[in-house]
N, C-alpha and C positions, 0 to 999 in steps of 0.2 A: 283329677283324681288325687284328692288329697292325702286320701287315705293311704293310699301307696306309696311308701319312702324308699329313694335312691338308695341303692348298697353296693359294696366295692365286695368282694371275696378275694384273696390270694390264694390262688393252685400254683404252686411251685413260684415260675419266674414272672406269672400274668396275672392280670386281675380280670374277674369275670364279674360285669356289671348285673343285676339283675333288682325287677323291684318288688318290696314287699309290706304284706299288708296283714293285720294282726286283729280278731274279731275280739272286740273288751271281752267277755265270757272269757272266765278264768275253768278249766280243767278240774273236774273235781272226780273224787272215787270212784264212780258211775259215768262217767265221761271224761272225751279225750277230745279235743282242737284237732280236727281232722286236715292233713296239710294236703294242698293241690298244688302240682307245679306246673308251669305253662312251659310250653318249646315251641318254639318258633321254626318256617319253616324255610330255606333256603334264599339268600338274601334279602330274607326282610326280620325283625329283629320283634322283640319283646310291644312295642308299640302297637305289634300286629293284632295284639289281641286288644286293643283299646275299649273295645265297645260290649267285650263280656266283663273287663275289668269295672265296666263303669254301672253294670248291675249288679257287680257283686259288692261294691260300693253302695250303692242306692237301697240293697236288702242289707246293708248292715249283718253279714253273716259270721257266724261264730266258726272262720276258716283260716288258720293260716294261709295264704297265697306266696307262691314263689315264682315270680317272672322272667325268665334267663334271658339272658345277650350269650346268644353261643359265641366261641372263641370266634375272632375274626367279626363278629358280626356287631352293630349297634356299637353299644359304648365300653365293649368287653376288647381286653387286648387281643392283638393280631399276636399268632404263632408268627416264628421265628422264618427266615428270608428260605432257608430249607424244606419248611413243614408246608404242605399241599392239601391237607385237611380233608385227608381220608376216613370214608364213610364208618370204620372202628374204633378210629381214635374219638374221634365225637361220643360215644360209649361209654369209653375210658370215663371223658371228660364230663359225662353227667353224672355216672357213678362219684367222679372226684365232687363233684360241687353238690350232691345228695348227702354224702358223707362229711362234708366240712360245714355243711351246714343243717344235719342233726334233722332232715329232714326223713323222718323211718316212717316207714309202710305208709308209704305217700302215694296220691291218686296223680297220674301222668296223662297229661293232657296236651298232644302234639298235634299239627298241623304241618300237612307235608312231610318234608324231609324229620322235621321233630318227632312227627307219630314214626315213621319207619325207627328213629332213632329210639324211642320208647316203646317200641315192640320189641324189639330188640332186648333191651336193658329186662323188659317184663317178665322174656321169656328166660333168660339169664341169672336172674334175683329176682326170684317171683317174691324170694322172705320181706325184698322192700318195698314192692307194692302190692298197694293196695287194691288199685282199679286202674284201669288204662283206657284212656278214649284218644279216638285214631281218628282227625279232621282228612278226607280228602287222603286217603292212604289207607294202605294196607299190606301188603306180602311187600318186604324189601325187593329194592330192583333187582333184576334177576335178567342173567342172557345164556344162553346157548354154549356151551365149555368149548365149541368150535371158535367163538368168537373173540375167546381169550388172547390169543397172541395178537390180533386186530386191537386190539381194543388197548393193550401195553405200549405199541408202538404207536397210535395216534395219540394215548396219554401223553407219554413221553415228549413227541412232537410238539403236542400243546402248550407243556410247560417250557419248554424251549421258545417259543413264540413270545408267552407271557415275558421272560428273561428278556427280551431285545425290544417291550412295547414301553411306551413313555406314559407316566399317567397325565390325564387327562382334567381340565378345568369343565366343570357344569356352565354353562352359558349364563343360568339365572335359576333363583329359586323356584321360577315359576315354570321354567322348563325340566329342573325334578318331580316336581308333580306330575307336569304333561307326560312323563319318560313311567312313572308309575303304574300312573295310569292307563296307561299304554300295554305294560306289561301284565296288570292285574284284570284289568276290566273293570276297572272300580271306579266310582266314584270319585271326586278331590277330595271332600270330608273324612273319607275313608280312609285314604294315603297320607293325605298330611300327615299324622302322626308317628307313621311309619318313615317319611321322609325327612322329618323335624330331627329326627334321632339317627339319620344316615346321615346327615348333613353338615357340615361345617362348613367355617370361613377362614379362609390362609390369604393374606397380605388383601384382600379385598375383591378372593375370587372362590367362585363354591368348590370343595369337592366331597365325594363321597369320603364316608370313613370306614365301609366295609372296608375288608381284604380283597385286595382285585384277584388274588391267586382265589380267591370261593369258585370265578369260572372259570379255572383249570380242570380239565377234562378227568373222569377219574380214571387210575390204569389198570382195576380190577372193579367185578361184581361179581356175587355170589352167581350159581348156577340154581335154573327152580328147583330141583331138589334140596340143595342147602335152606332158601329162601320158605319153600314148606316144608323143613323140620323148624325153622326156627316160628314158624306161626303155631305150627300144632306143638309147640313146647307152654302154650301161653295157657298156663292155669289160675290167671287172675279174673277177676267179671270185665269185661269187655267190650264195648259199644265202638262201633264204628259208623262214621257220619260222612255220607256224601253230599255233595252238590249237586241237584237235578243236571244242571246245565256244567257238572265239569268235569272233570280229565275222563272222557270217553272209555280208555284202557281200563279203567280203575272201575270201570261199571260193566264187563264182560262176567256173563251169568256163570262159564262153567268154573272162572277165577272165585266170583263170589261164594259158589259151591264148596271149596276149599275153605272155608272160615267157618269151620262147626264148634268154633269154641264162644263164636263173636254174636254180637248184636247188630245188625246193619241198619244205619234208621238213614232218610231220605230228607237234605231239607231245602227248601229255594234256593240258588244261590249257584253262583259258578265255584272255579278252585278256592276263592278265600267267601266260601258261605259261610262262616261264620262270621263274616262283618257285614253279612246281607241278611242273615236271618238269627242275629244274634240272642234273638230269645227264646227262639224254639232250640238253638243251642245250647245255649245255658238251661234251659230243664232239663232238656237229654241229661249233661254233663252232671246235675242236680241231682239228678234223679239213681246217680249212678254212685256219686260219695254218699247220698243219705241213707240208703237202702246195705251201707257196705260198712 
């Protein structure tokens, strides 16, 4: 992906990596370089999206693209030995990198924990975007206000645990892949790219270079009420994209019922369908900045 160049950002004490890509078509009085920003979805990084990047590459589109490495994730700094990277501050932190990098009324494109993270932000500053599509997600996670005090003390615990565990060496690069793939149900072709970019070598042993605190337990979640007012806040155009084959919860009808602002479209593919049907995805996505 040539077309796509490395970028560093400074938010305050960290740099957040992300890549981008710039359509020749220059902006003229009648038109505007419509910007798409990608989010990535819980420990897997900007890579993830390799295989829409590489069409929108191949159409030569007249689109700004913005790629992020969330904090902690890929080739973006890790928060500080305190910071637990709580599901608001993520918020903060795309507002920060939207706004430092001049990206207004921008079309937000998440997967996973990224779409929850861009529904979010949609429904909050609807003035900066533009259109929001939601891979594999929908209404943020949400539990029971009973479960609240349950849920602080096993955080707590969690992080506690983390503080006394030792990190760990990858055996081989080829057993990051198998570990991936493992986790995603994907293919190798798939992961690599995702794994290339978690990856490092220290004195001649792998490890990752996520943040190990990403699988620190969280010690709050919204309650479903909170969870649907922040979806029926969302007055921007809105598509949301499943996987036939993924996250089971995320496809219960009277949940879907509750999204009377959204588009739901259905396409091949487990939790990372769009690296399994990456071109019915990318028209959805298409279809949703050209029209807006």
């Amino acid at each position: 992906m040539r077309s796509f160049k490395e970028r560093l950002l400074q938010v305050n004490d960290r740099n957040i990596a992300y890549l981008e890509y710039r359509g020749d078509a220059l902006p003229t009085e009648k038109t505007t370089v419509k910007t798409v920003v990608f989010v990535h979805g819980w420990m897997d990084n900007a890579a993830s999206f390799h295989k829409l990047l590489t069409i929108i590459e191949q159409r030569q589109l007249n689109w700004r693209v913005l790629v992020l490495d969330l904090p902690g994730h890929g080739l973006s700094t890790h928060k500080n030995s305190d910071h637990f990277y709580s599901f608001h501050d993520y918020i903060d932190d795309l507002h920060q990198i939207l706004v430092n990098l001049q990206a207004v009324n921008a079309f937000l494109v998440g997967h996973s924990l990224g779409a929850l993270i861009a529904s979010c932000y949609s429904a909050a500053f609807p003035e900066n975007v533009a259109g929001l599509v939601q891979i594999e997600a929908h209404f943020p996670m949400a539990e029971e206000p009973d479960q609240a005090v349950s849920r602080l003390r096993k955080g707590i615990e969690n992080r506690e645990r983390w503080r006394n565990k030792k990190r760990r060496a990858v055996p081989s690069f080829d057993d990051a892949i198998t570990m991936r793939m493992r986790a995603t149900k994907l293919e190798a072709d798939a992961v690599r790219p995702i794994v290339e970019r978690d990856l490092q070598s220290i004195d001649g042993q792998w490890f990752w270079r996520h943040d190990s605190k990403l699988k620190c337990q969280s010690v709050y979640r919204m309650s479903q009420p909170h969870a649907e007012a922040v979806m029926s806040a969302i007055s921007v155009p809105h598509v949301v994209i499943l996987g036939r084959s993924g996250y089971r919860f995320l496809q219960d009808q009277l949940v879907l019922d509750k999204l009377h602002n959204a588009e739901v479209e259905w396409v091949d593919g487990d939790h990372h369908c769009h690296l399994e049907s990456p071109a019915r995805v990318f028209e959805l996505i298409s279809e949703l900045v050209n029209k807006n």
